[in-house]
C-alpha positions as CSV (number, residue, x, y, z in Angstrom):
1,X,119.2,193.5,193.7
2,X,116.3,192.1,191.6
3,X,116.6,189.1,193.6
4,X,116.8,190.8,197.0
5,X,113.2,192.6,196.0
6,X,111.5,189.3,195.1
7,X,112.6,187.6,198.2
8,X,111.9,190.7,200.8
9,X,108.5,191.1,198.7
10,X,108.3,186.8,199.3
11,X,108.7,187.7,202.9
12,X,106.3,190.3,203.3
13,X,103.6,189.7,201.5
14,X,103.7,185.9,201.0
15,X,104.0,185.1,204.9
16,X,100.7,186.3,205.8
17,X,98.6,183.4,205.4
18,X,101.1,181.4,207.4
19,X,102.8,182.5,209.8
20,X,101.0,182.6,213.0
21,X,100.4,185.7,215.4
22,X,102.6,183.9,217.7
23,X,105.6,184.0,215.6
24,X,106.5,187.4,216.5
25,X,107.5,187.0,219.9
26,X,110.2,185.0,219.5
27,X,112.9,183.6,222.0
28,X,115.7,184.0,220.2
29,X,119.7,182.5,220.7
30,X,121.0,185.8,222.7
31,X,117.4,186.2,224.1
32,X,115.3,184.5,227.3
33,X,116.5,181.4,229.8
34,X,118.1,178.4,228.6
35,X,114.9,177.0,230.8
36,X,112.6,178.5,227.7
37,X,114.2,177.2,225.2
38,X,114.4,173.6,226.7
39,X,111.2,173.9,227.3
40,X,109.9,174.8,223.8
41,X,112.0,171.8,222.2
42,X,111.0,169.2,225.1
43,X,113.3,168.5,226.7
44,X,116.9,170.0,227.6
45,X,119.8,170.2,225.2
46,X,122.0,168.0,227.2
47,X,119.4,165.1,227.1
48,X,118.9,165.4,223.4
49,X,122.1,165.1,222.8
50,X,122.1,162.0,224.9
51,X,119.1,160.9,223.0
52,X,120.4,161.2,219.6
53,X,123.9,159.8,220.8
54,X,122.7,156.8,221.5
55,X,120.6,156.6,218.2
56,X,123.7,156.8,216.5
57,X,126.7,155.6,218.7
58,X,124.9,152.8,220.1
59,X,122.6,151.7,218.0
60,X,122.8,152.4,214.5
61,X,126.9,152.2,214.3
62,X,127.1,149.0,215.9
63,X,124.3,147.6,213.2
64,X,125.7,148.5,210.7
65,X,129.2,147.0,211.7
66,X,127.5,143.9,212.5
67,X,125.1,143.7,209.3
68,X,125.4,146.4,206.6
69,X,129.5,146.4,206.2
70,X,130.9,144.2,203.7
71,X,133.6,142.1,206.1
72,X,135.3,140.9,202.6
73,X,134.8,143.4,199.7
74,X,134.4,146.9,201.5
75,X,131.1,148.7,201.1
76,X,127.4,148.5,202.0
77,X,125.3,145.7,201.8
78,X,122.2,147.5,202.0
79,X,119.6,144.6,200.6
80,X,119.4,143.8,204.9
81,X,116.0,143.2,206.8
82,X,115.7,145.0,210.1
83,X,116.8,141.9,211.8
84,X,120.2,141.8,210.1
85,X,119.0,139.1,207.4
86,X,120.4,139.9,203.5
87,X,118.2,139.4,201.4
88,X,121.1,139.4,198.6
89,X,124.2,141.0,198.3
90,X,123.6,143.1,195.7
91,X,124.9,146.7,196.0
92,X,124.0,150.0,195.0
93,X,126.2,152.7,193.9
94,X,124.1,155.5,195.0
95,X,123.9,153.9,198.7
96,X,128.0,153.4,198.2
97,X,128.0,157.2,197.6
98,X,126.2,158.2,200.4
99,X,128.0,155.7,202.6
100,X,130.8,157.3,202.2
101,X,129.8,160.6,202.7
102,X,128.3,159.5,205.9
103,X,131.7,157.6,207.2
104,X,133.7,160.7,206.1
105,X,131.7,162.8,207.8
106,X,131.6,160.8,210.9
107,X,135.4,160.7,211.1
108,X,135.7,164.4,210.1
109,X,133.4,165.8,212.9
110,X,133.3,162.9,215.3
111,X,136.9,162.1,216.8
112,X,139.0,161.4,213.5
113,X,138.2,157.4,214.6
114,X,140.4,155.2,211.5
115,X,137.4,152.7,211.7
116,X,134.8,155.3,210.1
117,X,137.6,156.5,207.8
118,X,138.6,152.7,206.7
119,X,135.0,151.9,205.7
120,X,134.5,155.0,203.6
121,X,138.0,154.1,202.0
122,X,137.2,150.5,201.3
123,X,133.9,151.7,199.7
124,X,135.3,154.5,197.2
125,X,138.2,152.1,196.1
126,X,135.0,149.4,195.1
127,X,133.5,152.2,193.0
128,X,136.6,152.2,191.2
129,X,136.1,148.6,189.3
130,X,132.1,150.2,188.3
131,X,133.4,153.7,187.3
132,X,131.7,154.3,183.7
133,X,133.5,156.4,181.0
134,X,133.2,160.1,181.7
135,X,130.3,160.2,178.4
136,X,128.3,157.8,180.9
137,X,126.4,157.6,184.2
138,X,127.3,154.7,187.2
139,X,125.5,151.7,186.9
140,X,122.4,151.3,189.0
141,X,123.3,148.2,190.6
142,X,127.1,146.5,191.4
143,X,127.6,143.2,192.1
144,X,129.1,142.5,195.9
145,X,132.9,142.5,194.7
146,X,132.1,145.9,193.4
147,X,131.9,144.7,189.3
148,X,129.0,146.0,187.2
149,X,125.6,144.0,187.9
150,X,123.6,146.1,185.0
151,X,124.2,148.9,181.8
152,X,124.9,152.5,182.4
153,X,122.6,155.1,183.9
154,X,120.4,157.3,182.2
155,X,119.7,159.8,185.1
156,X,122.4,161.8,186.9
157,X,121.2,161.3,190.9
158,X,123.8,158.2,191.6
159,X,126.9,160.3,189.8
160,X,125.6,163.2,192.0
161,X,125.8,161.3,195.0
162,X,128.9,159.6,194.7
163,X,130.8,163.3,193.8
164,X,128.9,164.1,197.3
165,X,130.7,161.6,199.0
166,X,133.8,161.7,197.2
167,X,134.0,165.3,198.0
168,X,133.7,164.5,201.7
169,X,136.3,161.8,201.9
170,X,138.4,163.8,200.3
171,X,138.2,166.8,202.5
172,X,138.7,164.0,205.7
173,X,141.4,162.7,203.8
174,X,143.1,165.6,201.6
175,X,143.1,163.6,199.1
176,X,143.0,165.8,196.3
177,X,142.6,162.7,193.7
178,X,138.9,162.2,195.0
179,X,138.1,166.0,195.0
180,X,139.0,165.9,191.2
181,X,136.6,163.1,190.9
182,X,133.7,164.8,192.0
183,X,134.3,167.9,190.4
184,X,134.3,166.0,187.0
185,X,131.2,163.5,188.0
186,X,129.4,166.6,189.3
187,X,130.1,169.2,186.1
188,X,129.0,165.8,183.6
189,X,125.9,165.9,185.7
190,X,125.4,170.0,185.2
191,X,125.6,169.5,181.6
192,X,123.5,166.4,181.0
193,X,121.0,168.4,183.6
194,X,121.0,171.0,181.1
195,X,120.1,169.5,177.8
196,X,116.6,170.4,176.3
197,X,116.1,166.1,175.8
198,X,117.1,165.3,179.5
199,X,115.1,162.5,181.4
200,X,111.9,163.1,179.1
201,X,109.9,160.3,181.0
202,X,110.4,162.5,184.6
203,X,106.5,162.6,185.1
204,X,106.6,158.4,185.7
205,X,107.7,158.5,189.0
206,X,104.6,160.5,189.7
207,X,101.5,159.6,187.4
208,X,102.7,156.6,186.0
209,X,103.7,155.1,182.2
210,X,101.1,157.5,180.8
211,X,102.4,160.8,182.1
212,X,103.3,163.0,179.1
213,X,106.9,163.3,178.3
214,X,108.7,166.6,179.8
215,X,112.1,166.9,178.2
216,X,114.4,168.8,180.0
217,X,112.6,169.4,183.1
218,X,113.9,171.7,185.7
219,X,113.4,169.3,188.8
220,X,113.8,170.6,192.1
221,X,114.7,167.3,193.4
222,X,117.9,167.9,190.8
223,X,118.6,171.1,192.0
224,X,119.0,169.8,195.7
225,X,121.2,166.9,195.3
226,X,123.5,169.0,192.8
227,X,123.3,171.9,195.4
228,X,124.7,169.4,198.1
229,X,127.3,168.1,196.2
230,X,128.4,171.6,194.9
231,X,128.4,172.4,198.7
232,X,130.4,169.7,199.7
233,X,133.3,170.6,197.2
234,X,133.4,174.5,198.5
235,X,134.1,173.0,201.9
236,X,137.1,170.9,200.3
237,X,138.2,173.8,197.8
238,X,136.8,177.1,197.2
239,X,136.0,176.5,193.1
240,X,134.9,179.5,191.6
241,X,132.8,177.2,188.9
242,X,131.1,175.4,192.0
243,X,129.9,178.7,193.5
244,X,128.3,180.1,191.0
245,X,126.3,177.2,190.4
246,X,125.2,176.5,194.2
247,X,124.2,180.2,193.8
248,X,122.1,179.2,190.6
249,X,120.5,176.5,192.3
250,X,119.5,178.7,195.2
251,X,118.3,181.0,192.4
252,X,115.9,178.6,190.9
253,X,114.2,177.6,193.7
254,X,113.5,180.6,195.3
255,X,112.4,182.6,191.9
256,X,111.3,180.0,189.9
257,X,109.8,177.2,192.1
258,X,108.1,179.1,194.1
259,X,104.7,179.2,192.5
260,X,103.3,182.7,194.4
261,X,99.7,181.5,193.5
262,X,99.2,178.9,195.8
263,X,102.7,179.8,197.6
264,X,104.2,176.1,197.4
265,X,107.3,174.9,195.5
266,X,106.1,173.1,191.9
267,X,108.1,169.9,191.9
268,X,108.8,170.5,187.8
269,X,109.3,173.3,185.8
270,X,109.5,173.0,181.5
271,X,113.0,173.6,180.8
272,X,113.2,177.3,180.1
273,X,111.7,177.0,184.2
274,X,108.2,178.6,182.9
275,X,105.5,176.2,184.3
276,X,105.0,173.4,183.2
277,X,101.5,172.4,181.3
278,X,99.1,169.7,183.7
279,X,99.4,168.0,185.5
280,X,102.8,168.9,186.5
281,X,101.8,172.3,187.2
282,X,100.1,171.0,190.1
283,X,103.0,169.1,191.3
284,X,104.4,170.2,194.8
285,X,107.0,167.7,196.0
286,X,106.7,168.4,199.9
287,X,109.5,166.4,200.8
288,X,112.1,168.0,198.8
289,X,111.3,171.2,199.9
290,X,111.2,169.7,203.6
291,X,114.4,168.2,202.9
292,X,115.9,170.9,200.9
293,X,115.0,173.3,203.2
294,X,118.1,173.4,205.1
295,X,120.9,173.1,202.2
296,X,119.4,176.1,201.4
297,X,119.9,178.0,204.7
298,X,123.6,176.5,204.5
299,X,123.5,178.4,201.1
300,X,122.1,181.2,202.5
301,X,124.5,181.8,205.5
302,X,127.5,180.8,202.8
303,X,126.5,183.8,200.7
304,X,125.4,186.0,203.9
305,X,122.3,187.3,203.1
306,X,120.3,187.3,206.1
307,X,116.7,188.1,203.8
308,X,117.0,185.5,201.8
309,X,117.5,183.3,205.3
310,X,114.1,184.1,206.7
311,X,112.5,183.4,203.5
312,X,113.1,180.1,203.1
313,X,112.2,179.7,207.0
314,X,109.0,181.4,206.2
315,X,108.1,179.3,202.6
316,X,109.4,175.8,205.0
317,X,106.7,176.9,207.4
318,X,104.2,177.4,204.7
319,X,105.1,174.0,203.5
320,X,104.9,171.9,206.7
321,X,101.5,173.7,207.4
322,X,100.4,171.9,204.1
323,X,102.5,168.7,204.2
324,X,101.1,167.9,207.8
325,X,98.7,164.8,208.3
326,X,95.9,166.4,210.7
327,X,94.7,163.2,211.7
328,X,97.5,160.9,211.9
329,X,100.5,162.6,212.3
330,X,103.7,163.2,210.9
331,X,104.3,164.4,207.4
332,X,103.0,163.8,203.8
333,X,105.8,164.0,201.1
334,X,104.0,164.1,198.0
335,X,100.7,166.7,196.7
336,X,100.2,165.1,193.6
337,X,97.5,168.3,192.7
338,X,97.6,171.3,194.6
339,X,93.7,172.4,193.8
340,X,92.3,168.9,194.2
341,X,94.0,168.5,197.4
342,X,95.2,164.7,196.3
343,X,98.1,163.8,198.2
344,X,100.4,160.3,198.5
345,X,99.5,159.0,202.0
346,X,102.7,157.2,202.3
347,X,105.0,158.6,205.4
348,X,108.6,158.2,204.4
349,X,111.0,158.5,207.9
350,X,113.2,161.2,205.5
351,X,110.8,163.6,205.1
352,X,109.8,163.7,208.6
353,X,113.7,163.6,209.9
354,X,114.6,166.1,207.2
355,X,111.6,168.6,208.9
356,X,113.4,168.4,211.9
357,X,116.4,168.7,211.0
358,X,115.4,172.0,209.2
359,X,113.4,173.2,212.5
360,X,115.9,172.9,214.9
361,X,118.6,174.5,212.4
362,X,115.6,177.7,212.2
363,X,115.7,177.9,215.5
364,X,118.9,177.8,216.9
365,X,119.6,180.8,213.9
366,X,116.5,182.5,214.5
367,X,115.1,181.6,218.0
368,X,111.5,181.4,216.0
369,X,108.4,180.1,218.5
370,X,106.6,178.0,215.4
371,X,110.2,175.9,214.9
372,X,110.6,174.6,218.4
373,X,107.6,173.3,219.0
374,X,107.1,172.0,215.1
375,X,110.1,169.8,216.6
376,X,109.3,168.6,219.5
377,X,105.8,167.8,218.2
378,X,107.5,166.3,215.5
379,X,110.2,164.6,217.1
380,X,107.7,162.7,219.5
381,X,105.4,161.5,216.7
382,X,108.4,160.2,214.9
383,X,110.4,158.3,218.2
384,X,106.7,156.8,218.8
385,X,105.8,155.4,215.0
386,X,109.0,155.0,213.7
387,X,111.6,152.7,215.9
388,X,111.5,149.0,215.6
389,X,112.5,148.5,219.3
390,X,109.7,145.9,219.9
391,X,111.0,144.0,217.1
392,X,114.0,143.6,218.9
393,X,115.8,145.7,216.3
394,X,117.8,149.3,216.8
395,X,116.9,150.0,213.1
396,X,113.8,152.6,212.4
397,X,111.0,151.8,209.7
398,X,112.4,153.9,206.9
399,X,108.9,154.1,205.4
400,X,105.3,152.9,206.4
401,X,102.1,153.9,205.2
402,X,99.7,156.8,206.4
403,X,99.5,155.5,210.3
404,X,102.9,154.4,209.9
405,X,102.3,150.8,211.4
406,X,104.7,148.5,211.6
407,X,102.0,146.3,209.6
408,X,102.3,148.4,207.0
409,X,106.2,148.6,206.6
410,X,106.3,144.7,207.3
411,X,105.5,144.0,203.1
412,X,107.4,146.5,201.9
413,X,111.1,146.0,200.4
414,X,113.9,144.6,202.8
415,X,116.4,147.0,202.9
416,X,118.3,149.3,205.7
417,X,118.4,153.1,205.0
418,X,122.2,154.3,205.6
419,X,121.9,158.1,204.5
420,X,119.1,160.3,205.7
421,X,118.5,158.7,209.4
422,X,122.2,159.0,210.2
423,X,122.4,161.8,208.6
424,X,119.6,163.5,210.4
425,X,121.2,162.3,213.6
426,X,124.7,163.6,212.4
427,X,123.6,167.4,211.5
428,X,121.1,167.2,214.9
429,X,124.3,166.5,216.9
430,X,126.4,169.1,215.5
431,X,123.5,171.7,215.9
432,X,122.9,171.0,219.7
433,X,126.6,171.5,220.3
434,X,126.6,174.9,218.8
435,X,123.4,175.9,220.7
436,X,124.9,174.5,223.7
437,X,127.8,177.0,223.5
């Protein structure tokens, strides 16, 4: 009930400064012409659908069969330049787990085609020769026939996103084996999360060597990729354990993230989730919100609770008003401090795919003005910066920096992003079919 309050209080009073007068007269799923609503996103439902079809059937797919799959070993050889070049065959476990998360998926929702199932098979069983004892975290870096290439981990994201895509082969494959697996990887990674010494340097990834330590952070970004994973297992087996903590995770963010001063999300909390002394309590990660944004609405819906739905559409709103670039485009990820206004001016392709996909999913649930045209705004800045067509490539820039030039992503590392674009283009398909019926 206490949380029900916050959340309705959130919604009433926090959505002011925001949301614009606009915003009430919404067109929603039961109500107005399908020519409205094709309207508002751009174009029509039918020729999105074509649109992000081909993205994914036709060009990424076929790329990544050609370039990315490992012919010999199994498994992603994501060290690959835009124009199929490797640059070595190095893998990465993390990229392995979301690989096969992405394959499962594609052969659970798209057709049950044995190729995508084979090539999420062939890269779970080379995660088998890296697997660390259960007191230790994957390895950061395999060699191509899947051996270790480096020591243990000291952070729990790869673990967590291997039990992600364990947890979806699994439920493609009902193979129970690989649903233990990630329950095991995922509950080592809630209890390392929750010691008071966890990842102490956390603040280097923001403000450098120097940043003061901050043991036991309560990191947002954390709280997402553990929320997906714990998501993925409830759709394979309904674990009492697992729903509680996807309904903690939910609970942190909305009560404890949400900073109601300045109404933004602070990226770190100190471990007893009070805020954190500077600078990290002028932290806001935009593109974790943007990209947790709809995980959360999943939650939501799971748990039924139509207020706490609208509240996270309202606080994404509030966040993409401050994340936008008003004179370039797109979509900042990072405010680095919320009163001096000092943001990263880097434009990663995630953060902007990951505020579409969350537009679209508001929406088609909601029918809400602001989200429709936030994506077709959005969704034409992105198919004009971001595609490497006139390189003769099907493969998007998957970061560039503030005008998002392909001068710009042209020095930067030489590798090919095989989780958030397909992704995007995964959940974007499966939300125009339900809007189309």
């Amino acid at each position: 009930m206490e949380r029900r309050q916050f959340l309705l209080r959130a919604a009433s009073v926090g959505a002011a400064p925001f949301v614009p007068a606009f915003a009430a007269n919404v067109v929603s799923e039961t109500q107005g012409s399908s020519a409205q609503k094709q309207l508002l996103l751009g174009h029509s439902i039918a020729d999105l659908r074509a649109i992000y079809h081909r993205d994914l059937f036709i060009d990424w797919l076929p790329f990544m069969d050609q370039h990315v799959i490992d012919p010999e070993y199994g498994g992603f050889l994501c060290n690959t330049d835009f124009d199929g070049t490797h640059v070595n065959y190095e893998k990465n476990p993390l990229f392995e787990g979301r690989g096969i998360w992405v394959y499962s998926t594609l052969y659970s929702r798209f057709g049950r085609n044995p190729h995508y199932l084979e090539i999420a098979r062939r890269s779970a069983e080379l995660l088998t020769k890296s697997q660390p004892p259960q007191d230790k975290f994957w390895c950061n870096s395999i060699n191509r026939d899947g051996s270790p290439a480096g020591p243990a981990g000291k952070v729990i994201p790869t673990d967590v996103g291997i039990a992600e895509g364990f947890a979806a082969y699994a439920q493609a494959t009902g193979k129970h084996e690989y649903l233990d697996r990630a329950k095991r990887l995922l509950r080592k990674c809630i209890e390392a999360y929750d010691r008071p010494d966890y990842n102490p340097t956390v603040g280097h990834a923001y403000f450098g060597a120097n940043a003061p330590p901050l043991p036991g952070a309560r990191i947002m970004g954390s709280a997402m990729i553990m929320l997906r994973s714990a998501a993925q297992i409830l759709a394979a087996d309904h674990d009492p354990y697992f729903d509680q903590f996807a309904r903690r995770c939910a609970s942190i963010v909305l009560e404890h993230h949400f900073n109601p001063r300045y109404q933004l999300n602070n990226e770190l909390l100190q471990h007893d989730s009070s805020l954190p002394p500077p600078p990290y309590d002028q932290l806001v990660n935009l593109g974790d919100t943007l990209e947790m944004t709809w995980m959360l609405l999943d939650e939501a819906t799971r748990q039924r609770d139509d207020v706490m739905f609208r509240a996270i559409a309202e606080r994404f709103h509030r966040h993409t008003e401050i994340a936008r670039d008003r004179v370039y485009g797109g979509m900042f990820h990072t405010l680095l401090n919320v009163d001096e206004n000092r943001y990263e001016l880097a434009k990663l392709l995630w953060a902007q795919e990951e505020t579409l996909t969350d537009a679209l999913y508001i929406y088609a649930r909601l029918g809400e003005r602001w989200a429709a045209e936030l994506f077709a705004g959005l969704r034409a800045y992105v198919r004009d910066r971001f595609p490497l067509a006139a390189q003769g490539s099907p493969i998007w820039m998957y970061q560039s920096g503030r005008q998002a030039t392909f001068e710009q992503f042209s020095g930067l590392r030489k590798r090919i992003e095989n989780y958030h674009h397909p992704r995007h283009l995964i959940l974007t398909l499966l939300r125009l079919e339900t809007m189309r019926h």
